[in-house]
TIDO-109525 format. One record per atom (N, C-alpha, C): chain; residue in three letters; x, y, z. Coordinates in steps of 0.2 Angstrom, whole numbers. Example, Ala and Ser with C-alpha at 12.3 -4.5 7.8 and 13.67 -1.06 7.14 Angstrom:
<atoms>
c|r|X|Y|Z
A|ALA|66|-28|39
A|ALA|62|-22|39
A|ALA|66|-16|39
A|SER|64|-11|35
A|SER|68|-5|36
A|SER|64|0|39
</atoms>
This chain:
<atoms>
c|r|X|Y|Z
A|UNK|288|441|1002
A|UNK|281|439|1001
A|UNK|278|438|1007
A|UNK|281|434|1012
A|UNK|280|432|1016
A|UNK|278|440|1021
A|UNK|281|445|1022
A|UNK|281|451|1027
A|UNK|275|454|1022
A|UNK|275|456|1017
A|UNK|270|459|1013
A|UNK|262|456|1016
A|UNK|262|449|1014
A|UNK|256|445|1019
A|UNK|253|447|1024
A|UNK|259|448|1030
A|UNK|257|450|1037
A|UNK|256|458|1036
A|UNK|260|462|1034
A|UNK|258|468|1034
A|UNK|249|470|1032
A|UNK|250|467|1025
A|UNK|243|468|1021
A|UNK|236|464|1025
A|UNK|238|458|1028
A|UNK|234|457|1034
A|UNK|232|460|1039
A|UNK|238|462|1044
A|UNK|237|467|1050
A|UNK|236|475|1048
A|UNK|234|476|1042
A|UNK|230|482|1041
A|UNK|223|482|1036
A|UNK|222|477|1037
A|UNK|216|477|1031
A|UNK|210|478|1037
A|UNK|208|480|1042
A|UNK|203|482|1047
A|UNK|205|487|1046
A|UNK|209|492|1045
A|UNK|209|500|1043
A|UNK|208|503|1036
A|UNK|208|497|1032
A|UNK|206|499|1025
A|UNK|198|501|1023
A|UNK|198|505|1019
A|UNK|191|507|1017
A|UNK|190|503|1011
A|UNK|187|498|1010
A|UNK|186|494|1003
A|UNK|183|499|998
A|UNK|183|500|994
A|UNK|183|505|986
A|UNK|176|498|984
A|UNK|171|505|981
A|UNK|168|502|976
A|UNK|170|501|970
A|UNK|172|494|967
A|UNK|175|495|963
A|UNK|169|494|957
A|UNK|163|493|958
A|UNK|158|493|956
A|UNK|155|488|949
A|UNK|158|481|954
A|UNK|158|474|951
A|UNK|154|470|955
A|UNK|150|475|960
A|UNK|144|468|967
A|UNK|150|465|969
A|UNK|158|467|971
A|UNK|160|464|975
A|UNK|158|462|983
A|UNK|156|457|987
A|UNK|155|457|994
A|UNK|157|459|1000
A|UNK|156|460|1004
A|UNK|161|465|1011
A|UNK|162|458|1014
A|UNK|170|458|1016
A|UNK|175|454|1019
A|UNK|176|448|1014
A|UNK|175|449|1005
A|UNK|177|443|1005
A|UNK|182|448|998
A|UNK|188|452|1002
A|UNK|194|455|997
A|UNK|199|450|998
A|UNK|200|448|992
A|UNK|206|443|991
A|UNK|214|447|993
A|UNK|221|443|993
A|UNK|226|445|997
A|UNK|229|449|991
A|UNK|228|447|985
A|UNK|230|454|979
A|UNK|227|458|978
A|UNK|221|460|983
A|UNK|215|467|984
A|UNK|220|472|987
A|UNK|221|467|993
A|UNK|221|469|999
A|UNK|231|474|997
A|UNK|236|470|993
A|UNK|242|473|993
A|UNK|240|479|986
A|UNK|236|476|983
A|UNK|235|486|979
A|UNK|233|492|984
A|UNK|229|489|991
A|UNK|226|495|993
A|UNK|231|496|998
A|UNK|238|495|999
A|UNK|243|496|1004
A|UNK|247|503|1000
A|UNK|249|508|1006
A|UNK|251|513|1003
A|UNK|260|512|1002
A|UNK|261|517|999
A|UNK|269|517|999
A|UNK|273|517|1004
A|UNK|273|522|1008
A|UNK|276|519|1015
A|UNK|276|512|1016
A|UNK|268|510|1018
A|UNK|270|504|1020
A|UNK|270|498|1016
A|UNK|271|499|1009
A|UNK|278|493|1003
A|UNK|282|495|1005
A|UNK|285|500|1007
A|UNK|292|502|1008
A|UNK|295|497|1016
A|UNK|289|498|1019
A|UNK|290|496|1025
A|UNK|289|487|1026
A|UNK|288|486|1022
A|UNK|286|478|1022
A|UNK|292|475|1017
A|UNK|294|479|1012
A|UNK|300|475|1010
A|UNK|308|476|1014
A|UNK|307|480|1019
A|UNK|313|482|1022
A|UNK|313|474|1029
A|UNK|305|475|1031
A|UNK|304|467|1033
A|UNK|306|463|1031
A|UNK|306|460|1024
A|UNK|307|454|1020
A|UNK|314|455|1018
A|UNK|319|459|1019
A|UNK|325|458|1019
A|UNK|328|456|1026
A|UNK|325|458|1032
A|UNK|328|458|1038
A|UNK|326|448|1039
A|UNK|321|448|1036
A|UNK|317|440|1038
A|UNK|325|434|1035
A|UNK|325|440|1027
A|UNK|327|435|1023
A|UNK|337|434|1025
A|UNK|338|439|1028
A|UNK|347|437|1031
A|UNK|346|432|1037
A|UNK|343|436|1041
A|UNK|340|431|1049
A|UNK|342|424|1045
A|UNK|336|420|1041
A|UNK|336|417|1038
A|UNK|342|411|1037
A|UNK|345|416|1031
A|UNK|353|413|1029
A|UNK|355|413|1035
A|UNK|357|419|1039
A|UNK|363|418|1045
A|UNK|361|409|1048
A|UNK|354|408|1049
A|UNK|354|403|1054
A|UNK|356|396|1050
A|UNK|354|397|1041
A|UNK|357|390|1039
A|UNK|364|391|1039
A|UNK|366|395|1039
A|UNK|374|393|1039
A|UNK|378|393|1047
A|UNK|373|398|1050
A|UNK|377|394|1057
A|UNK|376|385|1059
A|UNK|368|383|1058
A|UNK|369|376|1055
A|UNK|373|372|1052
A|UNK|375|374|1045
A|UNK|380|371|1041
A|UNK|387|370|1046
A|UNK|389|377|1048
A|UNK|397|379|1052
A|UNK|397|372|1059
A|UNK|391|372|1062
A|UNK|390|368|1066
A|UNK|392|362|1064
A|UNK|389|359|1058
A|UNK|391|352|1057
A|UNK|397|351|1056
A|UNK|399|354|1050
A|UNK|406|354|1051
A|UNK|413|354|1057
A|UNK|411|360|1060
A|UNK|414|358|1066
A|UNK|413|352|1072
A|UNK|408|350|1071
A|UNK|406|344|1075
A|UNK|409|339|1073
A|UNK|411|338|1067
A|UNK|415|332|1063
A|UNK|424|332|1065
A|UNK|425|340|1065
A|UNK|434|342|1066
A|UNK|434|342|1072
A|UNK|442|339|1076
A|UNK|445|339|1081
A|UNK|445|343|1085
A|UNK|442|345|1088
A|UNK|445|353|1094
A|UNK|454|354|1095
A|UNK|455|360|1091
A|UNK|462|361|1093
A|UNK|463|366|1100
A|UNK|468|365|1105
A|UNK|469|368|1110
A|UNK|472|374|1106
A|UNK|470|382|1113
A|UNK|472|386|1111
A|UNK|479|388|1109
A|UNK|481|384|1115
A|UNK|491|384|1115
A|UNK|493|379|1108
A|UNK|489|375|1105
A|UNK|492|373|1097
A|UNK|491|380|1092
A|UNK|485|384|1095
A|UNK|484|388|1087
A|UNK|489|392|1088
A|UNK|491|394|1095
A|UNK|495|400|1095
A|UNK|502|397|1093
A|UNK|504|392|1094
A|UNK|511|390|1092
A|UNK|512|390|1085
A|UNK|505|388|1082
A|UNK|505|387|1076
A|UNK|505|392|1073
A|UNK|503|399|1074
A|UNK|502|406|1071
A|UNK|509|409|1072
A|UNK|512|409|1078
A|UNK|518|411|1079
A|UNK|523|406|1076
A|UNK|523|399|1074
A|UNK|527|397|1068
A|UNK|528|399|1060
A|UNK|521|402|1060
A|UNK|520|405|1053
A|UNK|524|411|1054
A|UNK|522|415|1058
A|UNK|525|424|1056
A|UNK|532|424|1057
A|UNK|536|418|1060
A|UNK|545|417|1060
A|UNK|543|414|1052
A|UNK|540|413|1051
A|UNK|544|408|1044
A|UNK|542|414|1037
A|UNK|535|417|1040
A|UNK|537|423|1035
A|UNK|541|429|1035
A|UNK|542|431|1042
A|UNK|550|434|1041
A|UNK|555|432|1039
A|UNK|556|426|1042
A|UNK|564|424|1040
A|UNK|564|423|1028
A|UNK|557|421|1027
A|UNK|557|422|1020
A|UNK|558|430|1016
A|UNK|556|434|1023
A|UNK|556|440|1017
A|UNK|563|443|1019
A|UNK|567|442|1025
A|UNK|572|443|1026
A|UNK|577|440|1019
A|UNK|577|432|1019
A|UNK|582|428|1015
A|UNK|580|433|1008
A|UNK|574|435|1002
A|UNK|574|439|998
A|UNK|575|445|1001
A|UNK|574|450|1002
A|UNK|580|454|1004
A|UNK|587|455|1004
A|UNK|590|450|1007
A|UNK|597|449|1007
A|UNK|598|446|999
A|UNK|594|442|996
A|UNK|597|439|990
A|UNK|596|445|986
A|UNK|592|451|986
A|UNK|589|457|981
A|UNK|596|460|983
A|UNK|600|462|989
A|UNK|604|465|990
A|UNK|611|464|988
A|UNK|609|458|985
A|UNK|617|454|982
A|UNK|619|454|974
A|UNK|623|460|973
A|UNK|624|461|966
A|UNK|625|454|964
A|UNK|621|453|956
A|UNK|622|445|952
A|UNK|630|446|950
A|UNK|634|444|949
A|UNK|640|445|943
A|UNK|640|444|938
A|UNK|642|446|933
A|UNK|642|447|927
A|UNK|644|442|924
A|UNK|643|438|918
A|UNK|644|431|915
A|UNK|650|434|910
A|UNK|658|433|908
A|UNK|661|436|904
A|UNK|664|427|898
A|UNK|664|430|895
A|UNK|665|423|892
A|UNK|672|422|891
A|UNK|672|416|890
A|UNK|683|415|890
A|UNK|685|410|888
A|UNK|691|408|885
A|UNK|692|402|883
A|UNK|692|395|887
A|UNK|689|390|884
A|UNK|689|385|888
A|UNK|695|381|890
A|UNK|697|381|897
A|UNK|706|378|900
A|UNK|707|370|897
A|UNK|712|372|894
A|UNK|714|364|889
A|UNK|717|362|898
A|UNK|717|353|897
A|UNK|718|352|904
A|UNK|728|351|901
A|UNK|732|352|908
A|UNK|739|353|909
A|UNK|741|345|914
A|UNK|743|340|908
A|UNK|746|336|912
A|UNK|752|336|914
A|UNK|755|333|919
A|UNK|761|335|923
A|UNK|764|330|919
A|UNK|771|331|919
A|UNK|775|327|913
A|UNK|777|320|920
A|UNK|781|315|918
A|UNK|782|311|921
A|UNK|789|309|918
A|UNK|795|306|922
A|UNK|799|304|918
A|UNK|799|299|912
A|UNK|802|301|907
A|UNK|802|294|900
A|UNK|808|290|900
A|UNK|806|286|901
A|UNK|812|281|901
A|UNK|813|280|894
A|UNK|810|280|888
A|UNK|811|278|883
A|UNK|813|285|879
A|UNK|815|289|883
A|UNK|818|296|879
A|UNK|824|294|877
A|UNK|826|299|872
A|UNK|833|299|868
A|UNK|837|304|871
A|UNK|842|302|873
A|UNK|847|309|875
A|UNK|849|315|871
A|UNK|847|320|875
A|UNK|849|326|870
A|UNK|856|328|868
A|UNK|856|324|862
A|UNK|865|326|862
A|UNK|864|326|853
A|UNK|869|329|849
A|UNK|868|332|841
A|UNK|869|326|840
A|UNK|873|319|837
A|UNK|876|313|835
A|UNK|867|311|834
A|UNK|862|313|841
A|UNK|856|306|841
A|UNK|851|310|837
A|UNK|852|318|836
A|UNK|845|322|831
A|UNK|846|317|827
A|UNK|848|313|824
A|UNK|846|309|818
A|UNK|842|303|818
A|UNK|841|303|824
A|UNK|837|297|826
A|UNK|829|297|825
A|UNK|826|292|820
A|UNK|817|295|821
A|UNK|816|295|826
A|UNK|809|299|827
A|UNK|805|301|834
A|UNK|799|299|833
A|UNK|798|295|827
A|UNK|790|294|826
A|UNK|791|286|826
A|UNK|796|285|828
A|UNK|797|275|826
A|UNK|794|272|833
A|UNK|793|263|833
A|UNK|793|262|838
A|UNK|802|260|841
A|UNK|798|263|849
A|UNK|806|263|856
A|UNK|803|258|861
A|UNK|806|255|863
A|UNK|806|251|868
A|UNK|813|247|873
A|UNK|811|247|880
A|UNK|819|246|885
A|UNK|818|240|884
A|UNK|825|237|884
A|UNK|828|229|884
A|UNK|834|229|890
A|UNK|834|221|890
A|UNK|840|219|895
A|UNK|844|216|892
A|UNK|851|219|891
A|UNK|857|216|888
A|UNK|858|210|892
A|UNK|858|204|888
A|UNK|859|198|892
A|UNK|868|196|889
A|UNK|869|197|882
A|UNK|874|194|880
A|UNK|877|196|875
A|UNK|884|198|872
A|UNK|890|201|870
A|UNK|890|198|864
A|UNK|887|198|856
A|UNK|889|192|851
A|UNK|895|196|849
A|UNK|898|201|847
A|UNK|904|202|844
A|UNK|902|212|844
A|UNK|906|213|841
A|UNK|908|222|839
A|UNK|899|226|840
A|UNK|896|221|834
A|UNK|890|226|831
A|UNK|886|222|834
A|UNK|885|215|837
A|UNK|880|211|838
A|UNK|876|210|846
A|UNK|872|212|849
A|UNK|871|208|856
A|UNK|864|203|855
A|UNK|863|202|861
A|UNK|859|198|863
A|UNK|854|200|867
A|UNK|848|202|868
A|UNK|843|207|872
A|UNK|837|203|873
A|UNK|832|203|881
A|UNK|827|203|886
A|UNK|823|206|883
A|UNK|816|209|881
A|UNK|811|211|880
A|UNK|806|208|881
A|UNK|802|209|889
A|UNK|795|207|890
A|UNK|796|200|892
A|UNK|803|198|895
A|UNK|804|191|895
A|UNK|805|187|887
A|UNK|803|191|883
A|UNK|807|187|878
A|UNK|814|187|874
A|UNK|820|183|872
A|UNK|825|185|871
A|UNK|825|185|863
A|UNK|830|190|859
A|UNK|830|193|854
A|UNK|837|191|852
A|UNK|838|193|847
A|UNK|848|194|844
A|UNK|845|200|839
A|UNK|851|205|841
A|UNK|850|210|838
A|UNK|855|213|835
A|UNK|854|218|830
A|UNK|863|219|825
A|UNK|862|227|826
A|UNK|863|231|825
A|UNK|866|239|827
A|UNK|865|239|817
A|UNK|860|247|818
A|UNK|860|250|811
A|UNK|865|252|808
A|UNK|866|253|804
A|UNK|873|257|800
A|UNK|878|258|802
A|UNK|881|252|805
A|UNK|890|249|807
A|UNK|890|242|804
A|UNK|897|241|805
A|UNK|899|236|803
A|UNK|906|235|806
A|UNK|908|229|810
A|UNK|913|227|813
A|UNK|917|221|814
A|UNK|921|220|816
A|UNK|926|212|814
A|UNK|924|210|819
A|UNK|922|202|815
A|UNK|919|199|819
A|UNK|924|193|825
A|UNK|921|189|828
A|UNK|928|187|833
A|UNK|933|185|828
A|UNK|937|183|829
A|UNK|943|180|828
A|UNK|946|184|822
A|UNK|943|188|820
A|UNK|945|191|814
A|UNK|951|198|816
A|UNK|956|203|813
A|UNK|959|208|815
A|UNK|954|212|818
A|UNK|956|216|824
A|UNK|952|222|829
A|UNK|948|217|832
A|UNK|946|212|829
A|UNK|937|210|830
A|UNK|935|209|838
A|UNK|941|206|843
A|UNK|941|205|850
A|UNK|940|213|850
A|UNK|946|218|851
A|UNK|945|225|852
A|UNK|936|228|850
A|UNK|935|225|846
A|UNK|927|229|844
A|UNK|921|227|851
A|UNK|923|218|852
A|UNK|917|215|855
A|UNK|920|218|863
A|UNK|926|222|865
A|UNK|925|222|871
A|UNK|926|229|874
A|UNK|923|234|865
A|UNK|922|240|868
A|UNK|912|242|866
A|UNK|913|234|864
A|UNK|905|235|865
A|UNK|900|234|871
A|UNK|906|230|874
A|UNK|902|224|881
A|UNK|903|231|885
A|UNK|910|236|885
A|UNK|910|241|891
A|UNK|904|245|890
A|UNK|902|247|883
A|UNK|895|250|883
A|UNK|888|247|885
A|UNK|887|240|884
A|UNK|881|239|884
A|UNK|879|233|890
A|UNK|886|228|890
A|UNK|883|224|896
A|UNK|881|222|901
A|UNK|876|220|901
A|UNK|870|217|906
A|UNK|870|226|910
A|UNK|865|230|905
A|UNK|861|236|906
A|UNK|856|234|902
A|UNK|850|240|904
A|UNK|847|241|901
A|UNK|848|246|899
A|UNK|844|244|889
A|UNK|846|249|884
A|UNK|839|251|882
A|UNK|839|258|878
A|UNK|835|260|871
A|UNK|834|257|867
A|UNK|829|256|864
A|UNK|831|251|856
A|UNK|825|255|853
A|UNK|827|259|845
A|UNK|823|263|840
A|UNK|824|260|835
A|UNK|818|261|833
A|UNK|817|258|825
A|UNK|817|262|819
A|UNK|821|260|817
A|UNK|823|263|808
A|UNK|816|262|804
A|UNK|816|256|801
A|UNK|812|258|794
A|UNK|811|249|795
A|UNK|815|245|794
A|UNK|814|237|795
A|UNK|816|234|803
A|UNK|811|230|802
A|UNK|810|228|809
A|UNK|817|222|809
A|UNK|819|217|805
A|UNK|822|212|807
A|UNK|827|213|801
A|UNK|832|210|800
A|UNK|838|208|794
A|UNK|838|202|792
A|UNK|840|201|786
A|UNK|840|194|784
A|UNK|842|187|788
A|UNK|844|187|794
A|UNK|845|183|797
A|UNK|840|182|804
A|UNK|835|187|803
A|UNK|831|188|807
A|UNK|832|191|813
A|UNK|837|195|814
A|UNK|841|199|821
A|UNK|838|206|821
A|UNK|833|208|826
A|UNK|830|215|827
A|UNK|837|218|823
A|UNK|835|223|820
A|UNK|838|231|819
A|UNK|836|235|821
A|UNK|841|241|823
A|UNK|838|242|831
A|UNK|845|248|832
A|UNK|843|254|832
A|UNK|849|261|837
A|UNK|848|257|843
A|UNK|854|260|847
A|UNK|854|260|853
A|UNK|857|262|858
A|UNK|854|265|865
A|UNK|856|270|867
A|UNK|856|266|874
A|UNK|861|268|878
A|UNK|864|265|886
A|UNK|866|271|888
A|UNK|860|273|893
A|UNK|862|279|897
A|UNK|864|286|892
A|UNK|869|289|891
A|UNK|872|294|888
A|UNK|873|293|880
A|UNK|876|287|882
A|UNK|879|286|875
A|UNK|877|282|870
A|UNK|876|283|863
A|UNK|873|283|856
A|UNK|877|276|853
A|UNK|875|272|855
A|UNK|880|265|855
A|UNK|884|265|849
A|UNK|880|264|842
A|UNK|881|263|835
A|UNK|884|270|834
A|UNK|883|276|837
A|UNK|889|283|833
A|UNK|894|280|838
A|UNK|894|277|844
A|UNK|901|277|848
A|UNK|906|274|845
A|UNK|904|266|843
A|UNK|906|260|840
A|UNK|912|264|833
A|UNK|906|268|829
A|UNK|910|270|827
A|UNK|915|278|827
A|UNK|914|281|830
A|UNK|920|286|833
A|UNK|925|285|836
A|UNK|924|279|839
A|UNK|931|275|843
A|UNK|933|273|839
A|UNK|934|272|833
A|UNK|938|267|826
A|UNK|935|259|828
A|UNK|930|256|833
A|UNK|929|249|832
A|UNK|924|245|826
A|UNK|921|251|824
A|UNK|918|248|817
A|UNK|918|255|812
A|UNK|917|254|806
A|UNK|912|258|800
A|UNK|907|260|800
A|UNK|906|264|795
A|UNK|900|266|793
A|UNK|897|261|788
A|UNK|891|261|788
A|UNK|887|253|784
A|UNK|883|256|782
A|UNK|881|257|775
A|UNK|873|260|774
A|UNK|870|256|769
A|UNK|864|253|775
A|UNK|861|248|771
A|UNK|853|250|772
A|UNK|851|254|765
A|UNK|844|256|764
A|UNK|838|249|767
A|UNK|833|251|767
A|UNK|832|258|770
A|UNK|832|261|776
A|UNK|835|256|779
A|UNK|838|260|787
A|UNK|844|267|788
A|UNK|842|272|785
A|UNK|849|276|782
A|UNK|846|283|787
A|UNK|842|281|790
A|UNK|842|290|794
A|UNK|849|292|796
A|UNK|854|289|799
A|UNK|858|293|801
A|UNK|866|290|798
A|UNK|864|287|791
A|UNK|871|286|787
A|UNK|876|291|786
A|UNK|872|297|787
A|UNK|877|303|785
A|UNK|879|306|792
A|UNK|877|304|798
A|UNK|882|303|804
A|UNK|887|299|804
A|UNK|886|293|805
A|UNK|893|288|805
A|UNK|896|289|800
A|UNK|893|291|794
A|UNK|900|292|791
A|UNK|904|299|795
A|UNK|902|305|797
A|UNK|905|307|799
A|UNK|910|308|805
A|UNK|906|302|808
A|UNK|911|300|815
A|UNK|916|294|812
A|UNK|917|291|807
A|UNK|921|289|805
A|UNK|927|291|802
A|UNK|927|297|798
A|UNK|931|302|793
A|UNK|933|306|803
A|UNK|930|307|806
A|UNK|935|308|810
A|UNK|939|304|815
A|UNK|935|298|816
A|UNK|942|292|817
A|UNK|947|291|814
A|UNK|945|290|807
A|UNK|952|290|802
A|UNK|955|296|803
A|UNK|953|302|803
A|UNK|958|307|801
A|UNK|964|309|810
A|UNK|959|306|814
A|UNK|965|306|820
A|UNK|968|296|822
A|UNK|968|294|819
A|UNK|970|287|818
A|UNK|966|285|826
A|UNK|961|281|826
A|UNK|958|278|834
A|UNK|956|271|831
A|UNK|955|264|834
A|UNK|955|260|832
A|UNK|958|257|827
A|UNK|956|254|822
A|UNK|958|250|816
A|UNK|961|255|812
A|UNK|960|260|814
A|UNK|959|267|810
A|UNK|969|269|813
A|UNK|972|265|814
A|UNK|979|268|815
A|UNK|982|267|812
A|UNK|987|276|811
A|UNK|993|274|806
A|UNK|997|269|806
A|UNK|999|268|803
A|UNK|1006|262|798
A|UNK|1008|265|794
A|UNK|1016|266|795
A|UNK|1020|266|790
A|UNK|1019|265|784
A|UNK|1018|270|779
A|UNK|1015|268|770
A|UNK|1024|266|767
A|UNK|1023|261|764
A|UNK|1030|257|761
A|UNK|1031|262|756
A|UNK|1038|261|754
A|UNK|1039|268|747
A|UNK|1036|262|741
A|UNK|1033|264|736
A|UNK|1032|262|731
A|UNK|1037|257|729
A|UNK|1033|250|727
A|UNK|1036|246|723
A|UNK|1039|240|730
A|UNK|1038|243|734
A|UNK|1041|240|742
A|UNK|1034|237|745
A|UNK|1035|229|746
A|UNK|1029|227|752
A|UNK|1027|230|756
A|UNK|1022|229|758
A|UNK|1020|232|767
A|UNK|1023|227|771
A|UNK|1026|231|777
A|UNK|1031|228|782
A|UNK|1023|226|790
A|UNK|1018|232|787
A|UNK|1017|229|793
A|UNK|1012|224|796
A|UNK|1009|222|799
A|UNK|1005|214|801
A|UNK|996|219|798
A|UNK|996|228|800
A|UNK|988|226|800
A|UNK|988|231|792
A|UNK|994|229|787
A|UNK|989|228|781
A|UNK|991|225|776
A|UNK|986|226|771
A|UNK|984|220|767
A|UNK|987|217|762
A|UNK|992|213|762
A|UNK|995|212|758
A|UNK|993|215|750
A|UNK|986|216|749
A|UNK|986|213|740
A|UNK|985|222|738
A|UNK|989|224|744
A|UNK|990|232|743
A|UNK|995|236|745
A|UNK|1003|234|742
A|UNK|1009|233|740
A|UNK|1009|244|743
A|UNK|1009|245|738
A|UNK|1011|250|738
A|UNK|1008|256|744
A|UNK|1003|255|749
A|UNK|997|258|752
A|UNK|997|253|758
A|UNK|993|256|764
A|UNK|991|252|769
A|UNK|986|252|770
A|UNK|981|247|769
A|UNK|973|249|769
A|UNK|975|239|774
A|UNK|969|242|782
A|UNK|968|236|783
A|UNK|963|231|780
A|UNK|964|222|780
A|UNK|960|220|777
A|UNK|954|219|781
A|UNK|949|215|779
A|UNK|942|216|782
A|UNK|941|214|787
A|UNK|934|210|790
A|UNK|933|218|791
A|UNK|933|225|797
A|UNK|931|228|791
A|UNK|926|229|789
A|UNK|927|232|782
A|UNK|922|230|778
A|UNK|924|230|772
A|UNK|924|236|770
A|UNK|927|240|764
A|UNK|929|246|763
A|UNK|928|248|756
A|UNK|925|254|755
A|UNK|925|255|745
A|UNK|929|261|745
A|UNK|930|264|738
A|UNK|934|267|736
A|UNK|934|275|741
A|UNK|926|276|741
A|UNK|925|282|747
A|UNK|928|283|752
A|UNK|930|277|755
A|UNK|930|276|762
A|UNK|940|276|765
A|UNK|941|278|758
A|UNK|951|280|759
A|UNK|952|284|755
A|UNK|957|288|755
A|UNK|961|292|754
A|UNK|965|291|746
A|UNK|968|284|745
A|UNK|972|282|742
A|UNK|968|279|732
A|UNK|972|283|729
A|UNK|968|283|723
A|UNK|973|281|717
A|UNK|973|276|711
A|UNK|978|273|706
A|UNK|982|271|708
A|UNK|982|264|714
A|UNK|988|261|720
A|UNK|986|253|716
A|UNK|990|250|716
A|UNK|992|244|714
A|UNK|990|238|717
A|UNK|986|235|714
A|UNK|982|226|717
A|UNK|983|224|712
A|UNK|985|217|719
A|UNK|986|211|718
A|UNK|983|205|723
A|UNK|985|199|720
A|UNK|982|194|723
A|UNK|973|196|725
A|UNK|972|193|733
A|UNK|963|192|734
A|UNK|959|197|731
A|UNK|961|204|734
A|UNK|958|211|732
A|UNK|952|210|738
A|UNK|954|210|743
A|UNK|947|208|747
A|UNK|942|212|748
A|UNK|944|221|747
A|UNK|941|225|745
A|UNK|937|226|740
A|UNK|938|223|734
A|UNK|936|223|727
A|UNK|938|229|725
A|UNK|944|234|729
A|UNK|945|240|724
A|UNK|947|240|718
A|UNK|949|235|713
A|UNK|950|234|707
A|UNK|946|234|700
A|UNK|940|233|705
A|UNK|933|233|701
A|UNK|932|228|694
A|UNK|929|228|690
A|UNK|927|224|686
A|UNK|931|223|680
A|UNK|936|229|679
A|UNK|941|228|675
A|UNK|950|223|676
A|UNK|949|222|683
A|UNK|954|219|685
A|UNK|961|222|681
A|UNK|962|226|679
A|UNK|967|229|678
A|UNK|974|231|684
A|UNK|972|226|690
A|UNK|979|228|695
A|UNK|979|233|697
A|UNK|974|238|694
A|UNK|973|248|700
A|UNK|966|248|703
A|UNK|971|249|709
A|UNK|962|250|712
A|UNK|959|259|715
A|UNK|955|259|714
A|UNK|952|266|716
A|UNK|954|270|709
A|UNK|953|268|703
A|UNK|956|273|697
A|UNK|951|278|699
A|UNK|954|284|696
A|UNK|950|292|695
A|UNK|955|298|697
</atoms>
């Protein structure tokens, strides 16, 4: 508006005022007269003005504004901007570098698999059983625990340390003479060669104590199956006293073969001819015609050979049974 002003000023002495035929006055044309009587060139020309005025303009408030602002910020030296320019273009290569190299790295392929059970290394078990046929009879699922033989009570019986505590303990499924009785010294001193002052295995059958309160208890010394040894060496019987009977049908086995090759108590004697006492010291008087030693270890009809033989007197066996009829073992 501004250039249009000066234009239509600085030519209004060349204009020929029009009668416009309203008694207007000469010299008194108003400034909107005066821009109807400007020709097109010069609108053209005045607003080409009014654009040049109007940047001019802006340029100088924003070189003012630019001013301020920089007048507030620190002067950085040249040699910061270029360390700083050349810091940036290292860190944008080495960026497009590192993708590069990762675009060029095949991904691997994810395959699915079973998940690894973990593999514990075994340790020695002190409380293992020795792999020998005689001990398969032994439970695996009872409580086992190591003891210290401290002391010998007789064939079937010791004395044992666990945890500092001391026990008395009897042997499952035998039975043996006790001191001063026949065998009974020979029992307690093929017991002591097996167990004394070692330490043993001790497994549990089915009851933890006996009527006299003595652990029941397998037991194992090194190799040997104490209670099958006891009896395979003829120093005791087989005993089966429910419900501790896992392995009754062991001992008796290893008994029938102590008997069948005479090993301990289990030795031949001369059998008297019928109607003749027995001559020798290890049997039993009240069994005349037969040699059956006397207890113990106590013995039933099962556990001999001899069948419709003649008792008398104690019967300490009770093969007589309840008819006392003087035959024992009838059938």
């Amino acid at each position: 508006m501004l250039a249009l002003y000066f234009t239509a000023h600085l030519n209004s002495s060349k204009l020929v005022e029009p009668d416009w035929g309203i008694g207007m006055q000469a010299g008194s044309t108003s400034f909107v007269d005066k821009l109807r009587l400007l020709s097109t060139r010069q609108k053209l020309l005045a607003s080409f003005m009014g654009i040049v005025v109007a940047f001019c303009s802006c340029s100088f408030l924003f070189s003012l504004v630019s001013a301020g602002r920089n007048a507030s910020a620190p002067e950085v030296p040249l040699e910061e901007l270029v360390k700083t320019s050349m810091a940036e273009i290292l860190l944008t290569n080495s960026a497009v570098e590192t993708r590069t190299a990762l675009s060029a790295t095949p991904t691997p392929a994810f395959t699915p698999s079973e998940t690894a059970s973990a593999t514990l290394t075994p340790t020695e078990d002190l409380a293992q059983i020795p792999a020998r046929a005689e001990a398969s009879c032994v439970p695996t699922n009872t409580e086992r625990v190591m003891a210290h033989v401290v002391a010998i009570v007789d064939g079937d019986s010791i004395t044992v340390e666990i945890n500092g505590q001391v026990f008395d303990l009897r042997y499952i499924g035998i039975d043996t003479a006790e001191r001063g009785q026949p065998y009974g010294a020979e029992a307690s001193s093929l017991n002591a060669s097996l167990v004394a002052n070692k330490t043993v295995l001790l497994v549990k059958d089915v009851s933890e104590v006996d009527q006299f309160g003595r652990l029941l208890r397998y037991v194992f010394a090194g190799e040997y199956f104490v209670n099958y040894e006891l009896v395979r060496q003829g120093a005791g019987r087989a005993s089966d006293y429910p419900p501790d009977s896992a392995c009754a049908a062991t001992f008796q086995q290893a008994q029938i073969q102590a008997m069948s090759v005479g090993l301990g108590f289990w030795v031949p004697t001369s059998t008297p001819q019928p109607g003749q006492p027995t001559q020798s010291a290890n049997c039993d008087p009240s069994y005349p015609t037969v040699c059956i030693p006397p207890p113990p270890p106590d013995l039933d009809c099962p556990d001999i050979t001899y069948k419709n033989f003649t008792v008398i007197g104690a019967d300490p066996h009770r093969f007589d049974g309840s008819d006392n009829d003087g035959v024992g073992c009838e059938g």
